[in-house]
C-alpha positions, 0 to 999 in steps of 0.5 A: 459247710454243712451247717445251715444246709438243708438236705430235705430240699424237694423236686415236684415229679412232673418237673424232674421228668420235664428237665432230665433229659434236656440234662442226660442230653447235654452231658452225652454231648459235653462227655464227646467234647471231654474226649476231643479237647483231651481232659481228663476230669475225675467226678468225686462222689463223697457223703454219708452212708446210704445218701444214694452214692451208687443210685446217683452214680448210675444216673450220671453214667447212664447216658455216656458212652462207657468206653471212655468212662470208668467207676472206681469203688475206692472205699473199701481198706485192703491190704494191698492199700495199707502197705503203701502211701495212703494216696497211691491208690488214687493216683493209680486210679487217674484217668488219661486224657479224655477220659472220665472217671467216678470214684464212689468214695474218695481220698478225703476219708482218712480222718474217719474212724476205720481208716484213721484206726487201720492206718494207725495214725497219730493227731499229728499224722491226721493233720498231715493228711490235709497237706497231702490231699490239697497238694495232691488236688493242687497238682491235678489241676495245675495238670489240666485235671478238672475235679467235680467234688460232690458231697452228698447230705442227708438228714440223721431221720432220713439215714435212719429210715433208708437203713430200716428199709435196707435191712427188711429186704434180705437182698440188700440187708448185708449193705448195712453194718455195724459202722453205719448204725455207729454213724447214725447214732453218732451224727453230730459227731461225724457232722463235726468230721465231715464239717473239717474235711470239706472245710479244710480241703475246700479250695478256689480251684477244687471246692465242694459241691453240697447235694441235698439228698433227702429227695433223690430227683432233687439230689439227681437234677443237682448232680447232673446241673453241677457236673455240666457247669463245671465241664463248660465252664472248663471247655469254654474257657477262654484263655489259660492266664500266662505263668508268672516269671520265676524270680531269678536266684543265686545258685550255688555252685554245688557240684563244683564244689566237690571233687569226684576223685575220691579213690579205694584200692582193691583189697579193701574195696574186696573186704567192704564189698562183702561186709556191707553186701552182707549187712544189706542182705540183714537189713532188707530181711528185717525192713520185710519183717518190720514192714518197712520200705525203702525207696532209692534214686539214681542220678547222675552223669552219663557213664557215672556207673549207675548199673554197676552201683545198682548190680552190687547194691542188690547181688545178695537181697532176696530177689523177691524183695526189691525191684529195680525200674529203669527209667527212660522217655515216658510212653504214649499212655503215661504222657497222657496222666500226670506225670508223677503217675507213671512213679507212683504206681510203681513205689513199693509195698511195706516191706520191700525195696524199689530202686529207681534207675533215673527218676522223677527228676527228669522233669527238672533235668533232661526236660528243662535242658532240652527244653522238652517242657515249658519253664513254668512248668518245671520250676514249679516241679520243684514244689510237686517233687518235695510235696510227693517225696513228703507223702513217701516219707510220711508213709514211714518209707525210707528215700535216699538220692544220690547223684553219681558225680564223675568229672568231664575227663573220666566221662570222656575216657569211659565214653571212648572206652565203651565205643571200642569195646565191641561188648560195650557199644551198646552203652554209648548213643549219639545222645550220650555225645549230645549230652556231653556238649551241654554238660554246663547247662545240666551243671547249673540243672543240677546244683538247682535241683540239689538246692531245692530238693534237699531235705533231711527226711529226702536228702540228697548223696553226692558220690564221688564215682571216678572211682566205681569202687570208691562209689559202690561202697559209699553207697552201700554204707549209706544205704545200710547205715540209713535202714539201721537207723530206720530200725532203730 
């Protein structure tokens, strides 16, 4: 995309000074209209060292209101990133609805030599990355994201002369290092590089936009021009094109298939407890001091004995090393991003343990049944959770799921129980009973979900829990068991 492209194209001065404020104008205006219609918009600026990133950006936010705008510098390798998925920065950085964001750098960069080398990453890994960033794009903007990409060009001359005039100004010298000269001498090489990400991640919803910037009022105007066409042509869209009908399948009948009645008496459920508690508490020490981490799911049945399961999971782990995220009806800011969001931010560092008390997989479970999202959208859920745990795993994280699977009676017994039981009221609502009378509908959610979400490297654990102390084990033997193996 770079080849052929000329970035010594100019802009005559009386030309640039005629046109920019009828540009400055309409983008102050299109950034209200942004704001009414609710879209969320992410400007992208990428491109070669010093091709004039910040000076651009500080002409596209001069004439908007900064209240509803944010610029997130996301080039620089920290700690605190290298610890979790490569991506979990940037969906940290997502703007709500209405709003504006501008990142001075990109998700784009992992292929370029300092961060391919702090990740550490292996060809294969490389490779993998472009499926992860293209998913990641192809998920925002199914969400009404709109994303401007903008990659700034210059010439090898003109970065040469723009480094020389950096470093004879003692204020601004310490912008240019080492890695930049190492750019410089080796442009054709990163030519190359550049050439593969923008072709690899150019894409008909999200494409690259190339800025010449020898000239920085040509680079300027061209800026301004293509953020403007891109938003009007987002907010005068006429109408969105009606989803296609999912084709219908044949689902397996999964959860009939097994029997929830698998049962552990006391002494050994006692013997078990301590043992695999014991080897738990060995295993999260050494998943911290190898820098591994570990990402478990609860689904399952109302009164399946998620708590109980997750308070025995944890009882002997450093508290300092995991963290348990209950779950429940998105709040007004995170229905406001997309919704993986509210998942992401919370994944957990290397290292360290995050339990998820429900999941993302609400989206495909209680919003499919109470018909709280549109068909279309939860069905193509399915794709979006497997790319997103794919990216988790990718990472070196550890994901186990397990749905805990009790029968119609034993929820019934354990409903009644917890409504007599003046210390256990507060577990049964009126939906828990509501939920019970569409136990057929979240069955057949279910079987779909394990079906289409069940992968060696994510797979899904059914446990047989009308025994709680027959499922507590299970799945801390399960859980033991994998984080040995991730050692190994």
């Amino acid at each position: 995309m770079l080849t052929g492209i000329n970035p010594e194209q100019k802009m005559e001065k009386h030309i640039y000074k005629e046109t920019i404020g009828e540009l400055e104008d309409k983008l102050s205006d299109l950034q209200q209209k942004v704001r009414e219609a609710g879209l969320p918009v992410v400007i992208v600026f990428e491109g070669w060292s010093s091709s004039g990133k910040g000076t651009h950006m500080a002409r596209v936010v001069n004439p908007l209101d900064p209240r509803y705008f944010d610029v997130r510098t996301t080039g620089k390798i920290t700690q605190d990133k290298e610890m979790r998925p490569f991506l979990w920065s940037y969906w940290s950085y997502l703007p709500p609805a209405g709003q504006i964001v501008i990142m001075d750098k990109s998700w784009h960069r992992l292929i370029l030599p300092e961060w391919r080398d702090a990740w550490g990453l292996s060809h294969t890994e490389v490779n993998g990355f472009y499926f992860d960033v293209n998913a990641f794009e192809r998920q925002l903007s199914d969400d009404g994201c709109l994303i401007i990409k903008l990659f700034l060009h210059i010439s090898k001359e003109e970065q040469h002369k723009r480094f020389k005039a950096l470093e004879k100004d003692p204020s601004t010298a310490w912008r240019v290092t080492e890695y930049d000269w190492e750019q410089n001498k080796n442009y054709e090489h990163y030519l190359h590089l550049y050439e593969k990400i923008l072709n690899m991640t150019n894409k008909e919803d999200n494409p690259w936009h190339i800025i010449e910037t020898n000239d920085r009022r040509f680079a300027t105007h061209k800026i301004m021009k293509t953020i403007i066409n891109a938003l009007e042509n987002r907010l005068n869209a006429s109408e969105t094109p009606k989803p296609e009908k999912a084709r219908r399948e044949k689902i397996p009948q999964i959860l009939r298939s097994v029997s929830p009645d698998e049962s552990m008496g006391h002494k050994e459920y006692n013997d078990e407890l301590e043992h695999y508690q014991q080897k738990l508490k060995n295993m999260t020490n050494k998943m911290y001091a190898r820098r591994r981490s570990a990402i478990i799911v609860y689904e399952g049945w109302d009164a399946a004995g998620k708590g109980g399961n997750i308070k025995r999971l944890t009882s002997e782990i450093d508290p300092r090393c995991y963290a348990v995220v209950p779950i429940g009806p998105p709040r007004i800011y995170e229905k406001t991003r997309q919704y993986l969001w509210r998942f992401m931010v919370k994944m957990p560092k290397d290292g360290h343990l995050t339990i998820f008390d429900r999941s993302w997989y609400g989206r495909v479970l209680v919003e499919r049944v109470e018909e709280l999202t549109p068909a279309h959208i939860w069905q193509r859920a399915y794709r979006e959770i497997n790319e997103f745990e794919q990216h988790l795993v990718g990472h070196g994280s550890v994901l186990l799921k397990f749905w805990l699977h009790i029968d119609k009676d034993e929820q019934l017994r354990r409903f009644e129980d917890r409504q007599n039981d003046p210390h256990k009221q507060h577990k049964i609502t009126e939906e828990d009973w509501r939920n019970r009378e569409k136990w057929d509908l979240y069955e057949a959610a279910v079987d779909e979900m394990l079906m289409k979400t069940h992968h060696s490297h994510s797979p899904w654990i059914i446990v047989e829990s009308n025994s709680k102390r027959y499922a507590r084990i299970k799945v801390l033997q399960t859980v033991t068991d994998a984080l040995e193996d991730a050692l190994r």
